[in-house]
N, CA, C and O of each residue as an XYZ file, in Angstrom:
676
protein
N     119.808    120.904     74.571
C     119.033    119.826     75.179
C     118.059    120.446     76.181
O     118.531    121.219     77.015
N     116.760    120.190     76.185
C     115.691    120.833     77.056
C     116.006    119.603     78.566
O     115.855    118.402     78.790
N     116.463    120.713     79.226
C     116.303    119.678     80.818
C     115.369    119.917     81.202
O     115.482    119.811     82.424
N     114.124    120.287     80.890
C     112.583    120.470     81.559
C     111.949    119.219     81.918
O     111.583    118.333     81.146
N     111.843    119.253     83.430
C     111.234    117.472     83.658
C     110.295    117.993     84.832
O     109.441    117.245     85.308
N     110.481    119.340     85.301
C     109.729    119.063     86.305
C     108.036    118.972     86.481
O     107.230    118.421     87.231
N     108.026    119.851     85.329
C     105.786    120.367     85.315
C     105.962    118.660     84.692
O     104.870    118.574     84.128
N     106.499    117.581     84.504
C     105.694    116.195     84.332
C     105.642    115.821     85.672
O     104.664    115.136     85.970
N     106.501    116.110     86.637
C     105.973    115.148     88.053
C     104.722    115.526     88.573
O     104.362    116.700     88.488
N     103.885    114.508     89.202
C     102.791    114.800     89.780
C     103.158    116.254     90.633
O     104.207    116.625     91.160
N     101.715    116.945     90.517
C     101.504    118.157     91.675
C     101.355    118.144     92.907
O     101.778    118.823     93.843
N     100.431    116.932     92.743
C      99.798    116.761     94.048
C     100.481    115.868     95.139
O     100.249    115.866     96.348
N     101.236    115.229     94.544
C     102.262    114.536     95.279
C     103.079    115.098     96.448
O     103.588    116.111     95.966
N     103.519    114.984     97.842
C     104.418    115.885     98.817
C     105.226    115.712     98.727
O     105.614    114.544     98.705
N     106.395    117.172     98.565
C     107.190    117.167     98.551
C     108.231    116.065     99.250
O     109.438    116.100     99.012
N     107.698    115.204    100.031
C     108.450    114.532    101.130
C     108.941    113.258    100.352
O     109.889    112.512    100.595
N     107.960    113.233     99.290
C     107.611    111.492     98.471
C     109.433    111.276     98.391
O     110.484    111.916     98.415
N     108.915    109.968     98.290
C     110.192    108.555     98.376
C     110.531    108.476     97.023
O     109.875    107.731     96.293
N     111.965    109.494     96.342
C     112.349    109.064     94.758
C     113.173    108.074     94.944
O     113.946    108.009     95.900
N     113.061    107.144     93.956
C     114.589    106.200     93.657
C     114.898    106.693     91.838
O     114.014    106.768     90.985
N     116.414    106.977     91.618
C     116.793    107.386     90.347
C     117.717    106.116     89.756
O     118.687    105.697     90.388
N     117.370    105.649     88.686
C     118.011    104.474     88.268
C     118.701    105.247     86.938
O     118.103    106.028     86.198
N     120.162    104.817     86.816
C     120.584    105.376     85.613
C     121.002    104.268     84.816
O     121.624    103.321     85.297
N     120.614    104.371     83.356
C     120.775    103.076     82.430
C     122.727    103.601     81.936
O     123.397    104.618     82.115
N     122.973    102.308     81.307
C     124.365    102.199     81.063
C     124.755    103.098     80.288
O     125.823    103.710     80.277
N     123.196    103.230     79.138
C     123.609    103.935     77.911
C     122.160    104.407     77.459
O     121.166    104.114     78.123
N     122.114    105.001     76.531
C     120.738    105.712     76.349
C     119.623    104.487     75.350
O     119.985    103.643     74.530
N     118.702    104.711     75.664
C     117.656    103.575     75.309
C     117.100    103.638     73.520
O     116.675    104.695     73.054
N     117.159    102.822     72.983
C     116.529    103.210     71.937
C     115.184    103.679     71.918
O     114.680    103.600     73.038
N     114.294    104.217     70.897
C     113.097    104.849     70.879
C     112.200    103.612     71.278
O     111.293    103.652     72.109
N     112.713    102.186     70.342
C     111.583    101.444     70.915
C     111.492    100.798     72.425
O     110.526    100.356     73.046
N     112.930    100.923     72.780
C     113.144    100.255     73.909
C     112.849    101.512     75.144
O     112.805    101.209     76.336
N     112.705    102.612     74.768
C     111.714    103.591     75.434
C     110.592    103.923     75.777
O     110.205    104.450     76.820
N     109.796    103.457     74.443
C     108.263    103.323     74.637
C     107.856    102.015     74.498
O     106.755    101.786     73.999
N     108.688    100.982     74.920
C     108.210     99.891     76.062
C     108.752    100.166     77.618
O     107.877     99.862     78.428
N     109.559    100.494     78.028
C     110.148    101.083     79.201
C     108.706    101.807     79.547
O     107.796    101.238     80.149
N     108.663    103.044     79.104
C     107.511    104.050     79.806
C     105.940    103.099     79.582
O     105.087    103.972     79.743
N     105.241    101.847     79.314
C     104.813    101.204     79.575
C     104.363    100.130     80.394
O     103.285     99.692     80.797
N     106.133     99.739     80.543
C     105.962     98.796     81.541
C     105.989     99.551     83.275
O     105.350     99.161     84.252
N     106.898    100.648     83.190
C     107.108    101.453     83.936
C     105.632    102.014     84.901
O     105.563    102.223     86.112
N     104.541    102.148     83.823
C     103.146    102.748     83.866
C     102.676    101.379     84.657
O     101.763    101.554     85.464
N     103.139    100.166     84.536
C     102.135     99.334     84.609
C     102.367     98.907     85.923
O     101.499     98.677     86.765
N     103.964     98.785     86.101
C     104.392     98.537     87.405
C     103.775     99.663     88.499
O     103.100     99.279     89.454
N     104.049    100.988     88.286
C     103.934    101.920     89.138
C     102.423    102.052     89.569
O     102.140    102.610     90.629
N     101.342    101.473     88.638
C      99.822    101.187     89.001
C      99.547     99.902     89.756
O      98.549     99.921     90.476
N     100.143     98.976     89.719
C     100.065     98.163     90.751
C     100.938     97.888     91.828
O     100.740     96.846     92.453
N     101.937     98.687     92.185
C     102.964     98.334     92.900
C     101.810     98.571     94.899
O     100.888     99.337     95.180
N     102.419     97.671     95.616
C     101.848     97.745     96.985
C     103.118     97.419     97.946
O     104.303     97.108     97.822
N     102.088     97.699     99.073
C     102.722     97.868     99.990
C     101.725     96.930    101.126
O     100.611     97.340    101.454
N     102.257     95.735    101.615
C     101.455     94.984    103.029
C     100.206     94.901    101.993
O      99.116     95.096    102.531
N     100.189     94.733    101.084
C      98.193     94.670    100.383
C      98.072     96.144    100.155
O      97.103     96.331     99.419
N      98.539     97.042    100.417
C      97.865     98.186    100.070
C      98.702     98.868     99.242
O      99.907     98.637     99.144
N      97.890     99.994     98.433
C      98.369    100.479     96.862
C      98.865    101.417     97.390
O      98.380    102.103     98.289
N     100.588    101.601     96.512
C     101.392    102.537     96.998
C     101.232    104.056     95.820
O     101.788    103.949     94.727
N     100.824    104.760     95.993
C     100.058    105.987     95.561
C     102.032    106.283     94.807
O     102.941    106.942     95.312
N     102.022    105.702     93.865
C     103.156    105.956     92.971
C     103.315    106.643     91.404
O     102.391    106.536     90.598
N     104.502    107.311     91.084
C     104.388    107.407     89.960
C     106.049    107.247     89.640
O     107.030    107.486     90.344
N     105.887    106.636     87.994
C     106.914    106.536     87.333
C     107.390    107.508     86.258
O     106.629    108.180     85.561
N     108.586    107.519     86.197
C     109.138    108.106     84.521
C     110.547    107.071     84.018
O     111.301    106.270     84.571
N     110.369    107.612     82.718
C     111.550    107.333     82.022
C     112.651    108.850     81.625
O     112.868    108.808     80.414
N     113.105    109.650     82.037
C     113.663    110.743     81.676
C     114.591    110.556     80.813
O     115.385    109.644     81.042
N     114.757    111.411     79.518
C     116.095    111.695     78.515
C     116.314    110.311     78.345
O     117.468    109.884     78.351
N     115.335    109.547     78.191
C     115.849    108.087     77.727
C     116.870    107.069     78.440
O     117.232    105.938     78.113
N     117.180    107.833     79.466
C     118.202    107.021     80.325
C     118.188    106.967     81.670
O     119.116    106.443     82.285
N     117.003    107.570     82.348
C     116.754    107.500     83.762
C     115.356    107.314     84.612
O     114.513    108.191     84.799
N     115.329    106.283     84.968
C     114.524    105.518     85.572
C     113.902    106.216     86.807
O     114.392    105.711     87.817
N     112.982    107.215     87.119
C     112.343    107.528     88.028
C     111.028    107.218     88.914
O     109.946    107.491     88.394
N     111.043    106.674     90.200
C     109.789    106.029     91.036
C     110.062    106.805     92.194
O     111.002    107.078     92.941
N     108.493    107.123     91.989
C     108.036    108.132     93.471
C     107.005    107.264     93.681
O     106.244    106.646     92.937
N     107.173    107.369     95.059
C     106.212    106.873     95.876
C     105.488    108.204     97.236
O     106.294    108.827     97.927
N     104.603    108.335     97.331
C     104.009    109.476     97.760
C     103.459    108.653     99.099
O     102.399    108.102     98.802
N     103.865    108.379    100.560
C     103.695    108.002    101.655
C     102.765    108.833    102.499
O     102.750    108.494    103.682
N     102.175    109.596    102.251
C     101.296    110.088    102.738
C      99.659    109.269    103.173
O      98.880    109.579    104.075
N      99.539    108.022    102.024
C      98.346    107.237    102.487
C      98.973    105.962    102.531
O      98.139    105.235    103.070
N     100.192    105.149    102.206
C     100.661    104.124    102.339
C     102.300    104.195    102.639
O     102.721    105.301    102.299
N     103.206    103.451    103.106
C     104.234    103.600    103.394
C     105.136    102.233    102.839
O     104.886    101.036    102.980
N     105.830    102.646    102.422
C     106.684    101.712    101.214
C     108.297    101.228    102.329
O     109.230    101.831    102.858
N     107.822     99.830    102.206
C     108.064     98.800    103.107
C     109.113     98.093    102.540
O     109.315     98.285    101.341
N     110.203     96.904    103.459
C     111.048     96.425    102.484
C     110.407     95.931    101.696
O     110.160     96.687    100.756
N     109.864     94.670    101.599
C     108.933     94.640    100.638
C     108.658     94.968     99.787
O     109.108     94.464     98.758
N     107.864     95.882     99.767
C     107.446     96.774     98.468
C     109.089     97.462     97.849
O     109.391     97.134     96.702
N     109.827     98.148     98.430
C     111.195     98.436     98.093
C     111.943     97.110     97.299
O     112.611     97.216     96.270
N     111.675     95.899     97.999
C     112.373     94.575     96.711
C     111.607     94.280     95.713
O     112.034     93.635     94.755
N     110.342     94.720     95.799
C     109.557     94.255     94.392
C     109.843     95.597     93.270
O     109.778     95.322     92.072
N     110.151     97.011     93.671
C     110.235     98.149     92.780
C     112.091     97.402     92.659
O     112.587     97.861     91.630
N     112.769     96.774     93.151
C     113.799     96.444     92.353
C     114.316     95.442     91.716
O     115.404     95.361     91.146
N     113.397     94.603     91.851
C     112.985     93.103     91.269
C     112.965     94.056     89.944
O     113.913     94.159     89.164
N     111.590     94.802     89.818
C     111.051     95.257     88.366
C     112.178     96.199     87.936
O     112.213     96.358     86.716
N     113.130     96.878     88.646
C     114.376     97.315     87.686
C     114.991     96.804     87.044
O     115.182     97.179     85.887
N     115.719     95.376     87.751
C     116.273     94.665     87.275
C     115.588     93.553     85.853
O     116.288     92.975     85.022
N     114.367     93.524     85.922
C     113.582     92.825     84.695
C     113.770     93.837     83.846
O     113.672     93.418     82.693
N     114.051     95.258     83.905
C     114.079     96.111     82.570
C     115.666     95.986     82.614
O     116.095     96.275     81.497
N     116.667     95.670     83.469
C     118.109     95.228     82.883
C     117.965     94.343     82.068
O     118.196     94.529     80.874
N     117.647     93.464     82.443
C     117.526     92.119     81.286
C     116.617     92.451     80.230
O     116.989     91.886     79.201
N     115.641     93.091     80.064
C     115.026     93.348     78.849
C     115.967     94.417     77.694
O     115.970     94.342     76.465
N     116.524     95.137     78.349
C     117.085     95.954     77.312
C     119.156     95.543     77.263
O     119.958     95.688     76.341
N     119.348     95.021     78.689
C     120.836     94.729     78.209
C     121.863     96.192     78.747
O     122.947     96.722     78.499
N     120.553     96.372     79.707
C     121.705     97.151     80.758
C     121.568     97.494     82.044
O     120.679     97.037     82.762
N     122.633     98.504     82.499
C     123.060     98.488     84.113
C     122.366     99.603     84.691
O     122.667    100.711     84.247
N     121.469     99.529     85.621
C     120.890    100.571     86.514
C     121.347    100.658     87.973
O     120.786    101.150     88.953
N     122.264    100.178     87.868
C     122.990     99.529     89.187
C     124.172    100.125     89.533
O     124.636    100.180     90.672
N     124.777    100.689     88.265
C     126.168    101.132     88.363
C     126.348    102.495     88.613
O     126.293    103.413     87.795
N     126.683    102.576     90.437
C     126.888    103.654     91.209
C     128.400    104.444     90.398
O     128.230    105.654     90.254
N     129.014    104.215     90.167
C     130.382    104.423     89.529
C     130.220    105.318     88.538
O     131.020    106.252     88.481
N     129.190    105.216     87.593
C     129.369    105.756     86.763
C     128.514    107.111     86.505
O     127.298    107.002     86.343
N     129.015    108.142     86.472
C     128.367    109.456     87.049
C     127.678    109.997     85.590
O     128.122    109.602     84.512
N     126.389    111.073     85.700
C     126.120    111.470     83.935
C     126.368    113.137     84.205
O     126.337    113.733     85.282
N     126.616    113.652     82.888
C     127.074    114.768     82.837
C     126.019    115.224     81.907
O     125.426    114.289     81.370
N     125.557    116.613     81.514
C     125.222    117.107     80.213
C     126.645    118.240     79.847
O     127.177    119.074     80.580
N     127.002    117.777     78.175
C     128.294    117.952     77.716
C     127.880    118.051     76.206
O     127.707    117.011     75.570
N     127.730    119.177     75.667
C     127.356    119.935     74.260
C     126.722    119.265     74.410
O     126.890    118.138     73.944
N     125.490    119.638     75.247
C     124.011    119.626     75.120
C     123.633    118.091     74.526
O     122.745    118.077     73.674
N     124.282    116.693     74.938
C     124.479    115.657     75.054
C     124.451    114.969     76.437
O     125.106    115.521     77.322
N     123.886    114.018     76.693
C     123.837    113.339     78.328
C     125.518    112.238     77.811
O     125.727    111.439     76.898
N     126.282    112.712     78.826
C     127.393    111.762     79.014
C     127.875    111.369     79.928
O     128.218    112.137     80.826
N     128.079    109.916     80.009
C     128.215    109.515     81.210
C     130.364    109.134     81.335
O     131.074    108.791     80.389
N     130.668    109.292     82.319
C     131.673    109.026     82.640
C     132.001    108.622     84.179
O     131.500    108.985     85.243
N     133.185    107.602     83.817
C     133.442    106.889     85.641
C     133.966    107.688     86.130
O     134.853    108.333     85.570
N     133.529    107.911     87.466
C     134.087    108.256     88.846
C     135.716    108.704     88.992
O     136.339    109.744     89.203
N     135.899    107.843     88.845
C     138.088    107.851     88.338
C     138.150    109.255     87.473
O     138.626    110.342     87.803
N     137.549    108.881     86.343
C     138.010    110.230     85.388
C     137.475    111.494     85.378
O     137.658    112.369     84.532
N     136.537    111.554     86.763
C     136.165    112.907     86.509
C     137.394    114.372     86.801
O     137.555    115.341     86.059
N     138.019    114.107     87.963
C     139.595    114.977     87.993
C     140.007    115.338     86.644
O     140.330    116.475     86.299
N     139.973    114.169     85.804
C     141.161    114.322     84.335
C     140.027    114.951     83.540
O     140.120    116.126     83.185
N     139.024    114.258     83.266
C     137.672    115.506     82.521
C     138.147    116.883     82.969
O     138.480    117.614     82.036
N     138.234    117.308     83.986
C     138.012    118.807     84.639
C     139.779    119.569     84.183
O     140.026    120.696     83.753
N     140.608    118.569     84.458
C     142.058    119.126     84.130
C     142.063    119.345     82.456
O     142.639    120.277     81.896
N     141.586    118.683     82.036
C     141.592    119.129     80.580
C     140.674    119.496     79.971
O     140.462    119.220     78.790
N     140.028    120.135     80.640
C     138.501    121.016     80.173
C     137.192    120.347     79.055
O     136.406    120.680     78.168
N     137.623    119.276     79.803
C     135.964    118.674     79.361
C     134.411    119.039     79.649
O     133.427    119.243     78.939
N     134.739    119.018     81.367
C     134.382    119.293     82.419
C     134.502    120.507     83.270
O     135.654    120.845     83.541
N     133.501    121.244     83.753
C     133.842    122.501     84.579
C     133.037    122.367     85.521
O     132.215    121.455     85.608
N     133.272    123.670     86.671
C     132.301    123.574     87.905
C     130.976    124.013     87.591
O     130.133    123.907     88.481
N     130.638    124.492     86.468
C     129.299    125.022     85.862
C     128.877    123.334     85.584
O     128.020    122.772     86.267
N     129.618    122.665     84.490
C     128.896    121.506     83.699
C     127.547    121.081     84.973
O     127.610    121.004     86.200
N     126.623    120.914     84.193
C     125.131    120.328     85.092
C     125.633    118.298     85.138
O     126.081    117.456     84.361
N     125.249    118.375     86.350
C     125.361    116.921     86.687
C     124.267    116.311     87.244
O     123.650    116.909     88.126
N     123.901    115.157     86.858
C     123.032    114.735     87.570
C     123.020    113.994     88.407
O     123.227    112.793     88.237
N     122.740    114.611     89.672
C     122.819    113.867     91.236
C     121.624    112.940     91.812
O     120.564    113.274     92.341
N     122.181    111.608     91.518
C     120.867    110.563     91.292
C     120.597    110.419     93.484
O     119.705    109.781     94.044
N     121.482    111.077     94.021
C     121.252    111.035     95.402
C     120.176    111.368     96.050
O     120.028    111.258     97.267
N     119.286    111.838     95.180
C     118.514    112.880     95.877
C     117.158    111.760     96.193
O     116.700    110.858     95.492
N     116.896    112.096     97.105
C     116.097    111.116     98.069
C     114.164    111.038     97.802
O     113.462    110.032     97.701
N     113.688    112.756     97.742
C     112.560    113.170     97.816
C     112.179    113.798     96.978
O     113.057    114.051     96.153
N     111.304    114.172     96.782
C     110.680    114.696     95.297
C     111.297    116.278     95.332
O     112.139    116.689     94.534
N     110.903    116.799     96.051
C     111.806    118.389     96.681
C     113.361    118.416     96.108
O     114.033    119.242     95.490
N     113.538    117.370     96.521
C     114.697    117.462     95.847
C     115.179    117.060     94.841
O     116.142    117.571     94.268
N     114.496    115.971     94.455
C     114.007    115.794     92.685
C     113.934    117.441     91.633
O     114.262    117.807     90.504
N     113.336    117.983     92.780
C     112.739    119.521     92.101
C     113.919    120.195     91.583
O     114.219    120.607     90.463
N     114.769    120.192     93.222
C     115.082    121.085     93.424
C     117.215    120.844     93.428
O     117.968    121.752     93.780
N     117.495    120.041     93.156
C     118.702    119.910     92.882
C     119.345    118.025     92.140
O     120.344    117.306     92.134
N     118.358    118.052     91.791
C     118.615    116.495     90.761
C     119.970    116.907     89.343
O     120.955    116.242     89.022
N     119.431    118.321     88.745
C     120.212    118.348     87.939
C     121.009    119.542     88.270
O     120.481    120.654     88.297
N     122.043    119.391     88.479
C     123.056    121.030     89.764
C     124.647    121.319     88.995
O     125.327    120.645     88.220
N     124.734    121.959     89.302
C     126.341    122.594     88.542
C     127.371    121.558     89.480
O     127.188    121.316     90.674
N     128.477    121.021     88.647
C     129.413    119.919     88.942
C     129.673    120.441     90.605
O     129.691    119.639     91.539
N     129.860    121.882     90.763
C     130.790    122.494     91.621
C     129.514    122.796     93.327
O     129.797    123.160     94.468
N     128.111    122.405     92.653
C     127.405    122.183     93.869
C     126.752    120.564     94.512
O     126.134    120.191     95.508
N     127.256    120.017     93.412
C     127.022    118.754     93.728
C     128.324    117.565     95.227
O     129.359    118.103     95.620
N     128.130    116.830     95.494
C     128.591    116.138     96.660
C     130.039    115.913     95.928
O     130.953    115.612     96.696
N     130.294    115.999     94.822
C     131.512    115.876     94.157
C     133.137    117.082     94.730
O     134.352    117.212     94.878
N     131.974    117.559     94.806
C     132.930    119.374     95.213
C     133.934    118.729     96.190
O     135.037    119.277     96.193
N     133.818    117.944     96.811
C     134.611    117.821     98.062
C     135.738    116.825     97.737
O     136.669    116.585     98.506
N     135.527    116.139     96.242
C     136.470    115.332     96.222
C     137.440    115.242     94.876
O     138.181    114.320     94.535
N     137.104    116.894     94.039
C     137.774    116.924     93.229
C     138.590    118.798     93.162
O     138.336    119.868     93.715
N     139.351    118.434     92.419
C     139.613    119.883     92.568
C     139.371    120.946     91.804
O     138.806    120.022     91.219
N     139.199    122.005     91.156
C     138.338    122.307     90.189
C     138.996    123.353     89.978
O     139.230    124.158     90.880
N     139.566    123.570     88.243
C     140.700    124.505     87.803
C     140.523    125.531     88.050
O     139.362    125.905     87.878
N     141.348    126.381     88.488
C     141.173    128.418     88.898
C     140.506    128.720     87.638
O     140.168    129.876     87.381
């Protein structure tokens, strides 16, 4: 599976920009993808802030993850503007018939497959070698584009998880 996402984010964008990572329940079909990365385009060109245009960009990643940057450097993204970018998440729940909402459920890449599994079972994944401190996880925590860059997709054993599982000798 190619995890290459980063040469698509804007360049010019600062590192500082405002990500939100939405993860779908399950992976999107092709068509329900290239309406996603449409509507996605359409929202992220008009989205504002107080009247003024929030210098944003969207993705759809690996078909199952919902990415909005907002680049605050000429506008600053307000509650407001923050309930209307989740108003429009939630209209792509109901369009496709799933959850971007569900903190619980963590994604893994697992033979080069995106898999998602709950929170609960990650211990028992790892005890019976589903799961290792290498497996890449994706840490939807990450706040800023920098860190979008720079640790979105991280080995199980560097992610915020480390602290709450135990991880076989």
């Amino acid at each position: 599976m190619n995890l290459n996402y980063k040469n698509l984010l804007p360049a010019d964008f600062s590192p500082a920009s405002r990500v939100w990572v939405y993860q779908a329940s399950r992976l999107l079909s092709m068509g329900e993808a290239i309406d996603a990365e449409q509507k996605i385009e359409s929202f992220t060109a008009q989205w504002q802030s107080h009247g003024a245009d929030v210098r944003a960009a969207g993705f759809l990643f690996f078909g199952q993850f919902v990415i909005l940057i907002a680049d605050e450097t000429a506008a600053s993204v307000s509650g407001c503007s923050t309930d209307s970018s989740v108003r429009f998440i939630k209209s792509l729940e109901a369009s496709y018939g799933v959850n971007f909402f569900d903190r619980t459920t963590l994604a893994f890449v697992i033979k080069d497959k995106i898999q998602l599994l709950p929170y609960t079972q990650v211990q028992y994944a790892l005890d019976n070698g589903y799961l290792t401190g290498d497996t890449p996880y994706f840490n939807n925590l990450v706040a800023n584009k920098q860190q979008l860059e720079e640790s979105w997709i991280i080995p199980l054993k560097a992610s915020w998880l480390k602290d709450r599982i135990t991880l076989p000798a």
